[in-house]
Backbone bond lengths (Angstrom), bond angles and torsions (degrees), N, CA, C in turn:
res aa  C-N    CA-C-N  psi(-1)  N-CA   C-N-CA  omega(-1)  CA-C   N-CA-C  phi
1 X - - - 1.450 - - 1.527 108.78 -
2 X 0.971 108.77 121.09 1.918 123.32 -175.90 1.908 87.83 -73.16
3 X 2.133 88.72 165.47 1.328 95.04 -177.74 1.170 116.42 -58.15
4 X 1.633 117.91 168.28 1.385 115.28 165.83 1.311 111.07 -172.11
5 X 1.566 109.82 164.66 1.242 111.50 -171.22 1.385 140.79 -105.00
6 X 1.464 113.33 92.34 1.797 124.07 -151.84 1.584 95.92 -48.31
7 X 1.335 166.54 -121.76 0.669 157.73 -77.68 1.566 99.75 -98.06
8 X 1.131 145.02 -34.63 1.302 145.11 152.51 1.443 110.96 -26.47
9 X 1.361 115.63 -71.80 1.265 149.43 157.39 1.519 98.37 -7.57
10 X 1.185 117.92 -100.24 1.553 146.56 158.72 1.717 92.58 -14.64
11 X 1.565 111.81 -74.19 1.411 89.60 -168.63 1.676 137.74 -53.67
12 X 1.489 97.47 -33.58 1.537 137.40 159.51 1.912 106.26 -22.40
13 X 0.981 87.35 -61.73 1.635 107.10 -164.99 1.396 117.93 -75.91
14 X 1.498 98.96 -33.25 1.657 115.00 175.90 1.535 119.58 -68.32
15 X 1.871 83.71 -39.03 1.906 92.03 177.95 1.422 97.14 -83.35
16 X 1.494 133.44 25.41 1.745 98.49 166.44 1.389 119.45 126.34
17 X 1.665 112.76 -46.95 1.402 144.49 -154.64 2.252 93.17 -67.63
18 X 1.094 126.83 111.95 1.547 115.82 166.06 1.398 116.83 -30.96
19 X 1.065 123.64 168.40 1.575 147.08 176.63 1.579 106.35 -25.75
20 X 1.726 100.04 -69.83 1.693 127.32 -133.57 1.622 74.13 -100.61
21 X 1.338 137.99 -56.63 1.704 137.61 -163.71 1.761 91.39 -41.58
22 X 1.405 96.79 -76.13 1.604 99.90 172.15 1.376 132.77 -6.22
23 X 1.949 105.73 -74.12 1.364 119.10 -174.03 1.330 111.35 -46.83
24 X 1.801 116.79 -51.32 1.027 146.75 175.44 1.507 135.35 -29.82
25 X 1.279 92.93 -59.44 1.909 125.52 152.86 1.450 90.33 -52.25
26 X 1.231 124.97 -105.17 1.408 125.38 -141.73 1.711 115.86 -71.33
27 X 1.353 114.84 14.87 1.180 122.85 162.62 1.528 106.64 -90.70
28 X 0.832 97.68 -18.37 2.251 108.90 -159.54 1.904 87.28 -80.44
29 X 1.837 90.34 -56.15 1.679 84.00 -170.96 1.490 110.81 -61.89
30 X 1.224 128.88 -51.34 1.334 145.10 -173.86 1.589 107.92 -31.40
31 X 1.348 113.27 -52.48 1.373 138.61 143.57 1.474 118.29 -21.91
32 X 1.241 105.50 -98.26 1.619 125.95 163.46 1.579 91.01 -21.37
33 X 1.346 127.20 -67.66 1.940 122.36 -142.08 2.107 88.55 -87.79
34 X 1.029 114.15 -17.32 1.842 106.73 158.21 1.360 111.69 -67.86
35 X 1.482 133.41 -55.31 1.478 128.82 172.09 1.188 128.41 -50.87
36 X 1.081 120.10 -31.95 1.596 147.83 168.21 1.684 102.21 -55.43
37 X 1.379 115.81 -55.81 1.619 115.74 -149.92 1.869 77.57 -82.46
38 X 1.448 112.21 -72.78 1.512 119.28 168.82 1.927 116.19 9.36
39 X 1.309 110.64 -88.41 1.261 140.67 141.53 1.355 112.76 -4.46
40 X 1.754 133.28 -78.86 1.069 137.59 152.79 1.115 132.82 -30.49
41 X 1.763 116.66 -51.85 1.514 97.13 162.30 1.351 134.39 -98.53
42 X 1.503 99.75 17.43 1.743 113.71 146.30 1.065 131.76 -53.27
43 X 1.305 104.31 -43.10 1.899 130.38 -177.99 1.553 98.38 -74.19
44 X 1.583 125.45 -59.64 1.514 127.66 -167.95 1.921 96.04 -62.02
45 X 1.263 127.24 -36.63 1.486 108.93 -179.30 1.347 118.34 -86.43
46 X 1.375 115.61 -17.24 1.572 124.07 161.68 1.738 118.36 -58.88
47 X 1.446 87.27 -62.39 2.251 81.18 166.65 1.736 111.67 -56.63
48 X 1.685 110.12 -39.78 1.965 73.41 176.66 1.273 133.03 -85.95
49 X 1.561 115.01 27.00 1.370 127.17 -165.25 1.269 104.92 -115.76
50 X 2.063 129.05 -14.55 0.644 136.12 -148.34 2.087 79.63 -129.46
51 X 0.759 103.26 -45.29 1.619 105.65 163.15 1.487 113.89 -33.63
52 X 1.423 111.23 -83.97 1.464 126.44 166.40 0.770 137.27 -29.37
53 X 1.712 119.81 -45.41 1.199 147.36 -167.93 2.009 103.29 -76.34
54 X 1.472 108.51 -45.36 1.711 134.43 163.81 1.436 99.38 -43.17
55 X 1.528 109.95 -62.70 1.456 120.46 -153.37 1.435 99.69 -67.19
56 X 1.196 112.53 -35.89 2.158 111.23 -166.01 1.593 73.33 -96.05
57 X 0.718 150.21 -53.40 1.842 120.74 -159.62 1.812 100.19 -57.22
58 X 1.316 103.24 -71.69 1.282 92.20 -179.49 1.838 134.97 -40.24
59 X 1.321 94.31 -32.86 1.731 118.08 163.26 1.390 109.46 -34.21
60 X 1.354 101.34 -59.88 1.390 117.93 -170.16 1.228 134.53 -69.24
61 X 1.624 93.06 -37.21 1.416 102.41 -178.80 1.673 117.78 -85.99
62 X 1.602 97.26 -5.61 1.557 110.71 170.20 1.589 122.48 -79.82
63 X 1.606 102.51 -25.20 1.367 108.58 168.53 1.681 119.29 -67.46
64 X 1.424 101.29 -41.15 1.631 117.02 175.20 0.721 122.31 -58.95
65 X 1.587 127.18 -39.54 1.625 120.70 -158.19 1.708 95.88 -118.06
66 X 1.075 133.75 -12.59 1.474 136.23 164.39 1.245 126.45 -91.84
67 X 1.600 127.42 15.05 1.387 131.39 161.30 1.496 105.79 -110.11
């Protein structure tokens, strides 16, 4: 059984939804909310690469234009 999300789950079942519809749903999201986090710290190692990348240009261009 893949991850999933008990209280989803639970709510799922309360509103109506069968057993397996349920599991189903909150495996899908559970899913979905891993791609999501994934994604995010794609983005957090992209800004410090894009940081750095700022910092040595400017580096550089301070060596160039100030001698």
């Amino acid at each position: 059984m893949a991850l999933m999300m008990g209280k989803l789950h639970e709510a799922l079942i309360e509103a109506g939804a069968n057993q397996n519809a349920a599991r189903e749903a909150a495996e899908e999201i559970a899913n979905y909310d891993n791609r999501i986090a994934k994604v995010e710290a794609d983005l957090v190692l992209l800004k410090w690469m894009l940081g750095f990348n700022i910092a040595m240009t400017l580096a550089i261009l301070w060596l160039v234009f100030a001698t």
